[in-house]
N, CA, C and O atoms as a CHARMM CRD file, in Angstrom:
* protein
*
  344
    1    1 UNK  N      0.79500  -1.21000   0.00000 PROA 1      0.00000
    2    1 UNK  CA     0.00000   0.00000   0.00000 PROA 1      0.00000
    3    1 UNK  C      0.84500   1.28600   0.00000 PROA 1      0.00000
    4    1 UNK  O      0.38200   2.31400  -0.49500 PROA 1      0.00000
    5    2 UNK  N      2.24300   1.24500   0.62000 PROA 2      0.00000
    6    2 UNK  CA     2.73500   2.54400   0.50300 PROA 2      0.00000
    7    2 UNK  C      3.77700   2.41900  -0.92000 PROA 2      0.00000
    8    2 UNK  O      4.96000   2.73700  -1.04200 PROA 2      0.00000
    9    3 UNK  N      3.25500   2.09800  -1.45700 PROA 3      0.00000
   10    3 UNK  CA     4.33800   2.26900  -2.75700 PROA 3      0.00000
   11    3 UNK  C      3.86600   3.04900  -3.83700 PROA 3      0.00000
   12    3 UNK  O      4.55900   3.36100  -4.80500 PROA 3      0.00000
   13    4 UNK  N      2.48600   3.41500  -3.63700 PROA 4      0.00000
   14    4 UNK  CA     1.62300   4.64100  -4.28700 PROA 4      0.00000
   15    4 UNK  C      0.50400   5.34500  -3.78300 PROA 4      0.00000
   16    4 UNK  O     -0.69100   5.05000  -3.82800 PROA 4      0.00000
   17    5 UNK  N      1.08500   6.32600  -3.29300 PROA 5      0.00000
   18    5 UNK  CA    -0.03400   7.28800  -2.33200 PROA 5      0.00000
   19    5 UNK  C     -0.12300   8.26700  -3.08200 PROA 5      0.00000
   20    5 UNK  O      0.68100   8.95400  -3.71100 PROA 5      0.00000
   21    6 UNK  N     -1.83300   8.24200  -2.85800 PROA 6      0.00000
   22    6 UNK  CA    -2.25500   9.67800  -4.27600 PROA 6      0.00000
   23    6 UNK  C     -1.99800  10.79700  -3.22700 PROA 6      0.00000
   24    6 UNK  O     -2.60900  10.66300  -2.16700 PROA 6      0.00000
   25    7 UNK  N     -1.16000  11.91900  -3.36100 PROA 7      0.00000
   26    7 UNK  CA    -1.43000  13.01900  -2.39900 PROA 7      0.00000
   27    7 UNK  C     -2.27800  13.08300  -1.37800 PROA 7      0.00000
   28    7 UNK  O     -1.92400  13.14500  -0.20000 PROA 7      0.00000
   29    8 UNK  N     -3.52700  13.06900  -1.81000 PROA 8      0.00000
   30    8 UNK  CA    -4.60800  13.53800  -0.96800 PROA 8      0.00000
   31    8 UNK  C     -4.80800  12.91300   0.21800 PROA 8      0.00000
   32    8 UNK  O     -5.45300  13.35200   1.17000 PROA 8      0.00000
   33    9 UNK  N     -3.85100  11.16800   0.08400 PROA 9      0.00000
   34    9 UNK  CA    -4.23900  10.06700   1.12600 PROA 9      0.00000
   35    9 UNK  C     -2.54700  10.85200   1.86800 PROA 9      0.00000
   36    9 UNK  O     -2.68300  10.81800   3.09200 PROA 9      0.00000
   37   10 UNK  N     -2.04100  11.07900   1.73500 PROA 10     0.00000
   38   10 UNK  CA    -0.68800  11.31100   2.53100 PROA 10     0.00000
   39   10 UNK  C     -0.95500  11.31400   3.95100 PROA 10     0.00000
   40   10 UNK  O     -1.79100  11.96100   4.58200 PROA 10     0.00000
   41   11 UNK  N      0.20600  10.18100   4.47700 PROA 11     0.00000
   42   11 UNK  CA    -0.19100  10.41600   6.06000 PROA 11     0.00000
   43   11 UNK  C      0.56200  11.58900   6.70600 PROA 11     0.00000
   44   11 UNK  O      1.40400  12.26400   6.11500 PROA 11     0.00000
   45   12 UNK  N      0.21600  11.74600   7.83900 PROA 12     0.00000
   46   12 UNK  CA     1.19000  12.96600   8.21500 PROA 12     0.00000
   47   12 UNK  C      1.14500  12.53000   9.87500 PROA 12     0.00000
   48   12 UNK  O      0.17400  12.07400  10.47800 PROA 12     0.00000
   49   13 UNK  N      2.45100  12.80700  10.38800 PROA 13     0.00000
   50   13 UNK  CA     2.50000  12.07200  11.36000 PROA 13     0.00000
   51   13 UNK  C      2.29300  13.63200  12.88500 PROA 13     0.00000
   52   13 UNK  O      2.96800  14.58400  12.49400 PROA 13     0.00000
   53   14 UNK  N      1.84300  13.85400  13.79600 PROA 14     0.00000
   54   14 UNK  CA     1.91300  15.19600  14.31600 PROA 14     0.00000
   55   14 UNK  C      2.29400  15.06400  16.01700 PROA 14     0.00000
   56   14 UNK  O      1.89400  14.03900  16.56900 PROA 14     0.00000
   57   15 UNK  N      2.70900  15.61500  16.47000 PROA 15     0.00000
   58   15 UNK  CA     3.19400  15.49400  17.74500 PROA 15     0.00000
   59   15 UNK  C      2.42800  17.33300  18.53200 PROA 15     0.00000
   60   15 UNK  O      2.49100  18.48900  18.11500 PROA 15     0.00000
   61   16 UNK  N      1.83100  16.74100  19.69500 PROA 16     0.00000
   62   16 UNK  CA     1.54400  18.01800  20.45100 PROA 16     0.00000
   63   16 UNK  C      2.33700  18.52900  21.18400 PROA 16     0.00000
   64   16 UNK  O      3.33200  17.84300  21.41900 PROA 16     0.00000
   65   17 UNK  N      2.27500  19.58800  21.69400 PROA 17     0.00000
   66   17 UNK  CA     2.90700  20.05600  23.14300 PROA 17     0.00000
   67   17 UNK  C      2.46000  19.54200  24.04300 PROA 17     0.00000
   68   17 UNK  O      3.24000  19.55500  24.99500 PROA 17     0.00000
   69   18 UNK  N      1.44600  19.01700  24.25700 PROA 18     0.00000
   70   18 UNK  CA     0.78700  18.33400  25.29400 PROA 18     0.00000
   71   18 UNK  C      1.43800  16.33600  25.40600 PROA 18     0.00000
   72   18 UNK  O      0.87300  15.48600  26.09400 PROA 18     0.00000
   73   19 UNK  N      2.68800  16.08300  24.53100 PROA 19     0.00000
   74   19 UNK  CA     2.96900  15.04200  24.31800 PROA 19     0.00000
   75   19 UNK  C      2.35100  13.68300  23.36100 PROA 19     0.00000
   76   19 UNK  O      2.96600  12.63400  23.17000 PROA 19     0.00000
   77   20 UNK  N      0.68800  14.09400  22.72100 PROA 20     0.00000
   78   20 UNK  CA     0.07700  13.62600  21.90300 PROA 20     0.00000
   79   20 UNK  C      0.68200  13.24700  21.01300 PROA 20     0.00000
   80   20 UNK  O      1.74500  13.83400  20.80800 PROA 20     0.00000
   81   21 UNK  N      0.29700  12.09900  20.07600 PROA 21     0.00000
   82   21 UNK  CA     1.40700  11.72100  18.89400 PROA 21     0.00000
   83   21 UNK  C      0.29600  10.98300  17.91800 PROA 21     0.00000
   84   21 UNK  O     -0.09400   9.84400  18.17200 PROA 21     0.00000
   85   22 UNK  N     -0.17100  11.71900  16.80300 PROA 22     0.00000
   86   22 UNK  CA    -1.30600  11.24300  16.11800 PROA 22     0.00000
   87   22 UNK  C     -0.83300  10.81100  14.74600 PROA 22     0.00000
   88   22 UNK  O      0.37100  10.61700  14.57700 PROA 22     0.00000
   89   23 UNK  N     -1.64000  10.65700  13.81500 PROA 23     0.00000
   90   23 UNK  CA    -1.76600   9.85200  12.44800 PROA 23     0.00000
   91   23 UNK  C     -2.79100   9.87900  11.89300 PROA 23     0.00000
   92   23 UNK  O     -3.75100   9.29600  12.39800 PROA 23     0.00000
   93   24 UNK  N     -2.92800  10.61900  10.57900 PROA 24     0.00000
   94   24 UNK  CA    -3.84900  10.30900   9.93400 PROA 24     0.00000
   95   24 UNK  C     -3.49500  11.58800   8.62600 PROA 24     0.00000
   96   24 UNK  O     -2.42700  12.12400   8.33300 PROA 24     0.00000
   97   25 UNK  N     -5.18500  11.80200   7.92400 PROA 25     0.00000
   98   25 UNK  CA    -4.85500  12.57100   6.60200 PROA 25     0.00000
   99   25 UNK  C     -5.38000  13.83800   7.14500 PROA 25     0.00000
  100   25 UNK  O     -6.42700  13.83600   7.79300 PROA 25     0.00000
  101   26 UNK  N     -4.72800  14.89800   6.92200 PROA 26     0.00000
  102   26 UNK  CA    -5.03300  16.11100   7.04400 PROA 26     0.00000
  103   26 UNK  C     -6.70800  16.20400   6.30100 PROA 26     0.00000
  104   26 UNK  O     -6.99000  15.20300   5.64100 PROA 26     0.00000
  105   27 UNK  N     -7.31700  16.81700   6.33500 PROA 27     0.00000
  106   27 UNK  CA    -8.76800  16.78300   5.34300 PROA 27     0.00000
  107   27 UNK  C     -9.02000  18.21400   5.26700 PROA 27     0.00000
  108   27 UNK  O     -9.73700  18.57700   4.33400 PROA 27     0.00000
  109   28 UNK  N     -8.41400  19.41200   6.34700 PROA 28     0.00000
  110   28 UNK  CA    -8.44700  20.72200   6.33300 PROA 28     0.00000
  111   28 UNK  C     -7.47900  21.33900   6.76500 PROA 28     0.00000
  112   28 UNK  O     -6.56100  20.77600   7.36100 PROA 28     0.00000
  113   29 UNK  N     -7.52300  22.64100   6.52900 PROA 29     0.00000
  114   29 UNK  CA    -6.21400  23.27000   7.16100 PROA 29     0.00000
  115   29 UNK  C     -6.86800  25.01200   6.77300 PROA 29     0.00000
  116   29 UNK  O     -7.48800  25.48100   5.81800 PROA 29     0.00000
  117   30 UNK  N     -6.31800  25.59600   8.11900 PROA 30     0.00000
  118   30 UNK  CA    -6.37700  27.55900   7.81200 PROA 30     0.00000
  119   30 UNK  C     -5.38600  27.66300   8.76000 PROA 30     0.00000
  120   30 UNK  O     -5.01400  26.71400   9.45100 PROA 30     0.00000
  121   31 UNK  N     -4.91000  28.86200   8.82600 PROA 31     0.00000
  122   31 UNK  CA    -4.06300  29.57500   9.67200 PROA 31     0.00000
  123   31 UNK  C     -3.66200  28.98900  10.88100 PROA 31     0.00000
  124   31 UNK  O     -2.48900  28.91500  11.24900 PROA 31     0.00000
  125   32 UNK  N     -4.50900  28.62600  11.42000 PROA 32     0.00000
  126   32 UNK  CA    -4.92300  28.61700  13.00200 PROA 32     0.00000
  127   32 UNK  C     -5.20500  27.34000  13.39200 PROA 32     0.00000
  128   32 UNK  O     -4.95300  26.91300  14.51800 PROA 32     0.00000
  129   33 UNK  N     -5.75800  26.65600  12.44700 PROA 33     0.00000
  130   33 UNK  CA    -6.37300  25.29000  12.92900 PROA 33     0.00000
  131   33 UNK  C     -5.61900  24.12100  12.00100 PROA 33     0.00000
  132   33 UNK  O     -5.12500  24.78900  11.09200 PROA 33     0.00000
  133   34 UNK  N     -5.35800  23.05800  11.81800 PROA 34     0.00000
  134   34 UNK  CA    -5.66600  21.83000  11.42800 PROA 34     0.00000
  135   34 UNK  C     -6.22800  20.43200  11.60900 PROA 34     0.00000
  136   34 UNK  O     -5.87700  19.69600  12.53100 PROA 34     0.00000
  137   35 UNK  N     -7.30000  20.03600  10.49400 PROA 35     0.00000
  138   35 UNK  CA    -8.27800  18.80800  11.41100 PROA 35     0.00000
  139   35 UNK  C     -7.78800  18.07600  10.23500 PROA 35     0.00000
  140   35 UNK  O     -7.69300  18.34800   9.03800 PROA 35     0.00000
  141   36 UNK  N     -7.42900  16.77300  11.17200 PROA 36     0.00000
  142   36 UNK  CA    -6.90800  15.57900  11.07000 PROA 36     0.00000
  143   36 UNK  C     -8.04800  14.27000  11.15600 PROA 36     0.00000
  144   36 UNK  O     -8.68500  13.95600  12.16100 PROA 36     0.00000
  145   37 UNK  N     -8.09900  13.71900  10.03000 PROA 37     0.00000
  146   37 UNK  CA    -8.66800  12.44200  10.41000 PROA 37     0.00000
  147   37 UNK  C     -8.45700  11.44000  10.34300 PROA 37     0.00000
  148   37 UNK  O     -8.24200  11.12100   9.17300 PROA 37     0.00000
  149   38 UNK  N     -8.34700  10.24800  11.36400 PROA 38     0.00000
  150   38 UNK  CA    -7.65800   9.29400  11.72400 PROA 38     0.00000
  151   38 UNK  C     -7.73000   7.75300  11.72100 PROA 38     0.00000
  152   38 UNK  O     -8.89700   7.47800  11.99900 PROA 38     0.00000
  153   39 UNK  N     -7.25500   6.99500  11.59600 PROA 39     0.00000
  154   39 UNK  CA    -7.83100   5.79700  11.01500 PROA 39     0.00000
  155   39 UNK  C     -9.07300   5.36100  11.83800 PROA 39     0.00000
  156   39 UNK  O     -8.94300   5.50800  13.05300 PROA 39     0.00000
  157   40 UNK  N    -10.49900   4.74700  11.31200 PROA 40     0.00000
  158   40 UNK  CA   -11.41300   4.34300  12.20000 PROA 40     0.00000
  159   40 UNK  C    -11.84800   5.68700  12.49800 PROA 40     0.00000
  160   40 UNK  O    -12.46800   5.78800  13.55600 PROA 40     0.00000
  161   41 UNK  N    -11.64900   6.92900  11.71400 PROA 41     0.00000
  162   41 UNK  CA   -12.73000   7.85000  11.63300 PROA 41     0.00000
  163   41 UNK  C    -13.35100   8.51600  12.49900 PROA 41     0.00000
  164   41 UNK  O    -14.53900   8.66400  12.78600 PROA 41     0.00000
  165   42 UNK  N    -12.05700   9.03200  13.01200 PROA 42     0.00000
  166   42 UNK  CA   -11.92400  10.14600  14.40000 PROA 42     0.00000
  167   42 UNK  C    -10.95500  11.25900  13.67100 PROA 42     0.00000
  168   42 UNK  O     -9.86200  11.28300  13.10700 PROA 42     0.00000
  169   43 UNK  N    -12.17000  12.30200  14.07300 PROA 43     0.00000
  170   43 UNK  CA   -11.93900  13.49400  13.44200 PROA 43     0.00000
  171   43 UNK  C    -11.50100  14.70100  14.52600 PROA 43     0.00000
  172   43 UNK  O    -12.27700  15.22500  15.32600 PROA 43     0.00000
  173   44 UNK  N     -9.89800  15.06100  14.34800 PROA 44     0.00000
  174   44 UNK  CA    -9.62400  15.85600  15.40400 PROA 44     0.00000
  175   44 UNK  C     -9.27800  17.60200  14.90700 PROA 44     0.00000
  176   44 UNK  O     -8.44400  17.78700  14.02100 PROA 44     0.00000
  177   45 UNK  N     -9.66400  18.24800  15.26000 PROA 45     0.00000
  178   45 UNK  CA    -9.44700  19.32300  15.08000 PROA 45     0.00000
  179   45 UNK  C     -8.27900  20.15900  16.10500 PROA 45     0.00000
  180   45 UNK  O     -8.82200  20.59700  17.12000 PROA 45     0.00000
  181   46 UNK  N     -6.73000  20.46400  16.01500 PROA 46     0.00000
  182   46 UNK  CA    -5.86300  21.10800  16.45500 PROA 46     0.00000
  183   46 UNK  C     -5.77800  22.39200  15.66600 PROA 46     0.00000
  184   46 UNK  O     -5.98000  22.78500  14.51800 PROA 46     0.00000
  185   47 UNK  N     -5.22700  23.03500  17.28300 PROA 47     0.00000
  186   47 UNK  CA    -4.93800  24.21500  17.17200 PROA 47     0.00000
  187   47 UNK  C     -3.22800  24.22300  16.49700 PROA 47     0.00000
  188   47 UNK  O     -2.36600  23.48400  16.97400 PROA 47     0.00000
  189   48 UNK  N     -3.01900  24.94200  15.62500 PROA 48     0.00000
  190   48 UNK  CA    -1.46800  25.36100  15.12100 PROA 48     0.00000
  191   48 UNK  C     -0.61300  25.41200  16.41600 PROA 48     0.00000
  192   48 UNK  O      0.41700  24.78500  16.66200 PROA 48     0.00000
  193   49 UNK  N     -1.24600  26.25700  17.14200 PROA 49     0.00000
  194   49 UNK  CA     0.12400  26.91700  18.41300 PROA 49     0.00000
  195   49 UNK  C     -0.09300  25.69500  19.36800 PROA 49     0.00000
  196   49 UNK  O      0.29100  25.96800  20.50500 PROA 49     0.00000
  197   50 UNK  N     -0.60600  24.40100  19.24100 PROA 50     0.00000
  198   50 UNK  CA    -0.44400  23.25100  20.32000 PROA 50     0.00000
  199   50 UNK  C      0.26200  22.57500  19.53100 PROA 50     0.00000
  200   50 UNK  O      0.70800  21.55200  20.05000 PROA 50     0.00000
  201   51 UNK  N      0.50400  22.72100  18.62000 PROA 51     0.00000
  202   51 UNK  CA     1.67500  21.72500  17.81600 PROA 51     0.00000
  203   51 UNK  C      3.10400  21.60100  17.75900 PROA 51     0.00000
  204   51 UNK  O      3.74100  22.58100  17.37400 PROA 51     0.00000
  205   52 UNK  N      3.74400  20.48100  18.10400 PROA 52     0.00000
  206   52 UNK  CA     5.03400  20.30600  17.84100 PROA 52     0.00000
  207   52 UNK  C      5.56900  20.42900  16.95200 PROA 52     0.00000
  208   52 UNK  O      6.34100  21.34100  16.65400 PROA 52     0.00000
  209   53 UNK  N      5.17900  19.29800  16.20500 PROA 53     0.00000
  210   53 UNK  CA     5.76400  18.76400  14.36000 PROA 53     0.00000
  211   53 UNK  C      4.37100  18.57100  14.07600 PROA 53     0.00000
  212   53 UNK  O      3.28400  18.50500  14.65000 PROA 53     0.00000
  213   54 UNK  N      4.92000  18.50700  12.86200 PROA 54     0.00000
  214   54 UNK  CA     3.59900  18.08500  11.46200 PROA 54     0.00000
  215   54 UNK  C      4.98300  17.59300  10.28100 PROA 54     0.00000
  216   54 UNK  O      5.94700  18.18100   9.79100 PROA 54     0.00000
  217   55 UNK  N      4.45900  16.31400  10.20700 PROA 55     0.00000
  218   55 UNK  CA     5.12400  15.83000   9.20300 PROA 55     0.00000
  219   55 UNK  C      4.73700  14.52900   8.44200 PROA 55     0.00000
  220   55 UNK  O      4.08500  13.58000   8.87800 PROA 55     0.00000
  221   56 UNK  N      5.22500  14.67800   7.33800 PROA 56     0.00000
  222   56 UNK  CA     4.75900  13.47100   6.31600 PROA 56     0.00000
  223   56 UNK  C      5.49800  12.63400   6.07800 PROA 56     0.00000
  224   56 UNK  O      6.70900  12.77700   6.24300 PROA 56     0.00000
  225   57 UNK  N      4.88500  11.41000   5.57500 PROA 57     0.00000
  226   57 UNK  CA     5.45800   9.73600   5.86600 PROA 57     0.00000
  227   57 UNK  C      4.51300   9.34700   4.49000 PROA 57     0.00000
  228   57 UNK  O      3.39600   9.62500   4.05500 PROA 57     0.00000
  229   58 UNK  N      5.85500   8.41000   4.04000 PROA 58     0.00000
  230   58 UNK  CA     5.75200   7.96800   2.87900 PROA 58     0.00000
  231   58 UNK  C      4.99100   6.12700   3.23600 PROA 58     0.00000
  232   58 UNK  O      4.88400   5.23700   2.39200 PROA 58     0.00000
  233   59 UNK  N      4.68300   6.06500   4.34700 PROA 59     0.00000
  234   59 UNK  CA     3.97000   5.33100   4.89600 PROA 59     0.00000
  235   59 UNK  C      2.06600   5.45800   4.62100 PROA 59     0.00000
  236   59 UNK  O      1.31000   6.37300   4.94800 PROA 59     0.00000
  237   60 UNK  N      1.81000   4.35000   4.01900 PROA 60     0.00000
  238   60 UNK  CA     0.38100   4.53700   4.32200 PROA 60     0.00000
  239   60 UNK  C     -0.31400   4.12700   5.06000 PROA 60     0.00000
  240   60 UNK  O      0.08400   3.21800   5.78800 PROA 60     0.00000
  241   61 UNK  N     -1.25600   4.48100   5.14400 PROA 61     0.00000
  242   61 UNK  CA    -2.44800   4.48600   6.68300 PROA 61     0.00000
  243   61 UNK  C     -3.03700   3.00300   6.98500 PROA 61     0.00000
  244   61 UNK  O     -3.33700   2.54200   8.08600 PROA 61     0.00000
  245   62 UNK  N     -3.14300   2.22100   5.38800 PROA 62     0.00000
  246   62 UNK  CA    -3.36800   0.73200   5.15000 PROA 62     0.00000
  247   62 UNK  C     -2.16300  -0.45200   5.59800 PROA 62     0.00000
  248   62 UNK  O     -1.19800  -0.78100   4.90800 PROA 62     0.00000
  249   63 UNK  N     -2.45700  -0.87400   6.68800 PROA 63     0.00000
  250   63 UNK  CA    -1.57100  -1.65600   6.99500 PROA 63     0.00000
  251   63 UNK  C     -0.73600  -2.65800   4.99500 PROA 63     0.00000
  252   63 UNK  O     -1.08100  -2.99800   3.86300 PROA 63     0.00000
  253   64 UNK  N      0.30600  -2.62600   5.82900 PROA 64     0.00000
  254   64 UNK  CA     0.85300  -3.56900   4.96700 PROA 64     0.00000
  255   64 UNK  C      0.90800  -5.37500   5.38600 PROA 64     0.00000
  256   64 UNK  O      1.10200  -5.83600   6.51100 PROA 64     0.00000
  257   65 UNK  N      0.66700  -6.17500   4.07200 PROA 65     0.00000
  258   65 UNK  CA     0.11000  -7.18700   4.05300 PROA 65     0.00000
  259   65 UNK  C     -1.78600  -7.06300   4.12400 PROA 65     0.00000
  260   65 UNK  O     -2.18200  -8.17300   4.48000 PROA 65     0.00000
  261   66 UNK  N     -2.64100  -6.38500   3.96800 PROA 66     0.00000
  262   66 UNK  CA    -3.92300  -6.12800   3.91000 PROA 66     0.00000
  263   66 UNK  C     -4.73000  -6.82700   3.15000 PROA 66     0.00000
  264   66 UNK  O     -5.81000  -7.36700   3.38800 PROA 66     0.00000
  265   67 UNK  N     -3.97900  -6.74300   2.05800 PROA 67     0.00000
  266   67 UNK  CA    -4.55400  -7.49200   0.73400 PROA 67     0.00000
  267   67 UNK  C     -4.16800  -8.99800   0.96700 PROA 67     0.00000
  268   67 UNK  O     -4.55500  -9.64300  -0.00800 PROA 67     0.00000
  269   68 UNK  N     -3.61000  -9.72100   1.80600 PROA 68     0.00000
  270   68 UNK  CA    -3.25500 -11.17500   1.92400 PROA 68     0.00000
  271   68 UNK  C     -4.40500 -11.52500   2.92900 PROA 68     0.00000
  272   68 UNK  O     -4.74700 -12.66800   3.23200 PROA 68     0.00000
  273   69 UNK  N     -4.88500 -10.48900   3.34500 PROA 69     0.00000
  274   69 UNK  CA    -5.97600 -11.08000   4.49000 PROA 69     0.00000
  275   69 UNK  C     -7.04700 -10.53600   3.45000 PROA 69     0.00000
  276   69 UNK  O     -7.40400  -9.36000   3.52800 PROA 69     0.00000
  277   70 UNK  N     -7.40900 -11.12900   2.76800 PROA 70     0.00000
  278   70 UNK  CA    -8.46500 -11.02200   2.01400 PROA 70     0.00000
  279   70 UNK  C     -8.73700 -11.63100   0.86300 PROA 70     0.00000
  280   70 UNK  O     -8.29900 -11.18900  -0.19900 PROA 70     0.00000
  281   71 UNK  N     -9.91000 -13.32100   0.97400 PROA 71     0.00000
  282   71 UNK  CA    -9.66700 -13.99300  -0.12500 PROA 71     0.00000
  283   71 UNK  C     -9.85100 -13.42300  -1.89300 PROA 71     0.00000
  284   71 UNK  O    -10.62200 -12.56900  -2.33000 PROA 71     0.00000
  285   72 UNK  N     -8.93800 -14.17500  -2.55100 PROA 72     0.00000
  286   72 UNK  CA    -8.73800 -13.32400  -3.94700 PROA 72     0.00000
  287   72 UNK  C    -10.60000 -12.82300  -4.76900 PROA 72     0.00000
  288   72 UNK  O    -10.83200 -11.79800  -5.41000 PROA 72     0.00000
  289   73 UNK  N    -11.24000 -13.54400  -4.55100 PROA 73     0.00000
  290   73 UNK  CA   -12.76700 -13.04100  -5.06800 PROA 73     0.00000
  291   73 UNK  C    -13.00200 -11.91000  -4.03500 PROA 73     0.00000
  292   73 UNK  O    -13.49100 -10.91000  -4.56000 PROA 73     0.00000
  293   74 UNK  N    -12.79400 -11.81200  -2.76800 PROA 74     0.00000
  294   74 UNK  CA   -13.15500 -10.30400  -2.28600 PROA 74     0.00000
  295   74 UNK  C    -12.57900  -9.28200  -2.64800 PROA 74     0.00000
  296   74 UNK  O    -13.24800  -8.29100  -2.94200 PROA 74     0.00000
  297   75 UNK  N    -10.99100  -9.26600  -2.72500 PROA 75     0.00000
  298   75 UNK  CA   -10.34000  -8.27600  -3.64400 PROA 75     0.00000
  299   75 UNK  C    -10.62000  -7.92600  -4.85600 PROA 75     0.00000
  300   75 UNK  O    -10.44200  -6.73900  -5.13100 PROA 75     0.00000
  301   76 UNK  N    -11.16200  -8.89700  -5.98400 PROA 76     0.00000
  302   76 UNK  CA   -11.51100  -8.55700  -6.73400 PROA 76     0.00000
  303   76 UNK  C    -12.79600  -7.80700  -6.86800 PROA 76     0.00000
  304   76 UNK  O    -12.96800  -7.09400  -7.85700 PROA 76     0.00000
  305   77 UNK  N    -13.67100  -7.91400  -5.98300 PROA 77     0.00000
  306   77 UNK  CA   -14.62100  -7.39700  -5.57500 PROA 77     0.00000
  307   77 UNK  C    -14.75700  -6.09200  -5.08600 PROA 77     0.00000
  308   77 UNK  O    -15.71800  -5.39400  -5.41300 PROA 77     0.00000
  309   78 UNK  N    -13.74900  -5.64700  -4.22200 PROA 78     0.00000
  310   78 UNK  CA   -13.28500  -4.34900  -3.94000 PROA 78     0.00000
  311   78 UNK  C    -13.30900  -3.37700  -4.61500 PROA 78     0.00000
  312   78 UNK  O    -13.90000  -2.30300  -4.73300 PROA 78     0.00000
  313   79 UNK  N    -11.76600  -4.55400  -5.48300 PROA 79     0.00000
  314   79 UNK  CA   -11.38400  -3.24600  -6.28400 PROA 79     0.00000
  315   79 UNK  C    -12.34000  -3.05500  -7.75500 PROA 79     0.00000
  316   79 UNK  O    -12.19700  -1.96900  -8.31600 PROA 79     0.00000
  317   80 UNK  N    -12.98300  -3.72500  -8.18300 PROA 80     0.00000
  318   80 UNK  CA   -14.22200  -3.71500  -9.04800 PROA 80     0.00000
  319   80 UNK  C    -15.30200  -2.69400  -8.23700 PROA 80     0.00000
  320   80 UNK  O    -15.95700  -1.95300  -8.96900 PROA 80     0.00000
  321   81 UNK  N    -15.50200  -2.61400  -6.99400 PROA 81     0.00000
  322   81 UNK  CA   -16.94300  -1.40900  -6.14600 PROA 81     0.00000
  323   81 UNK  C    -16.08200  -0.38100  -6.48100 PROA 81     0.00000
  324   81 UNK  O    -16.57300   0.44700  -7.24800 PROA 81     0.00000
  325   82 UNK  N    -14.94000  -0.19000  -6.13200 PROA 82     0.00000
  326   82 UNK  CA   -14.30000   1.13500  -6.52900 PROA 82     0.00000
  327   82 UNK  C    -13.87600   1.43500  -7.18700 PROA 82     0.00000
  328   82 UNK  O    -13.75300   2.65800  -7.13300 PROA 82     0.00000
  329   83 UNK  N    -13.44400   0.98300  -8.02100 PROA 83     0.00000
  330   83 UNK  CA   -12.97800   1.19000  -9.50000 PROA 83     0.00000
  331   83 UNK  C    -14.74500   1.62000 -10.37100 PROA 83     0.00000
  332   83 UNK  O    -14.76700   2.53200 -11.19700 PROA 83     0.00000
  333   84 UNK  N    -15.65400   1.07700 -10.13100 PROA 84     0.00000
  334   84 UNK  CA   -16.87000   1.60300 -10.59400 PROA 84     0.00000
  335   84 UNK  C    -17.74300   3.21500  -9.40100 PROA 84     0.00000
  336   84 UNK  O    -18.50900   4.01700  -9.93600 PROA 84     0.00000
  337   85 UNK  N    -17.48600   3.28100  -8.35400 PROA 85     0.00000
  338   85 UNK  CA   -17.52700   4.17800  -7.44000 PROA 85     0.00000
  339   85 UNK  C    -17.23200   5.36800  -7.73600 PROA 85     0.00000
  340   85 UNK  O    -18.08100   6.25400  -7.83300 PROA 85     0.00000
  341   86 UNK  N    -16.26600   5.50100  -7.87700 PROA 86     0.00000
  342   86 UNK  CA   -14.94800   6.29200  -7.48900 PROA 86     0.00000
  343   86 UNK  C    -15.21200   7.69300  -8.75700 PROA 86     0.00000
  344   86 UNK  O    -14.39600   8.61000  -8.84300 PROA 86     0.00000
């Protein structure tokens, strides 16, 4: 899974001042704020000035090995809903 990440999925890895240490895809961003959403679809909204780092990882959010846990007719199945979806 991380051997082609479309931009938009980029993980970004962020550390608080408060010692927090999160993961996930940015989905917004202004001045002041950035909201992060996180695997299993927890949506956090930080403040800029509580932030440590913000940084990106060529890592994706989809575990690796994913597709081996999944017999070959469901994958094909998948990627056939989204490939017609999308």
């Amino acid at each position: 899974p991380s051997q082609s990440i479309e931009p938009r999925y980029t993980r970004y890895d962020i550390a608080t001042k408060d010692d927090r240490e999160l993961s996930g895809i940015i989905t917004a961003e202004t001045l002041d704020y950035v909201t992060l959403t996180q695997p299993g679809g927890v949506v956090e909204v930080l403040r800029r000035r509580d932030l440590e780092k913000i940084s990106s990882s060529k890592l994706s959010l989809m575990p690796d090995g994913f597709e081996s846990a999944l017999p070959r007719q469901s994958m094909a199945d998948l990627i056939s809903y989204i490939t017609n979806h999308h």
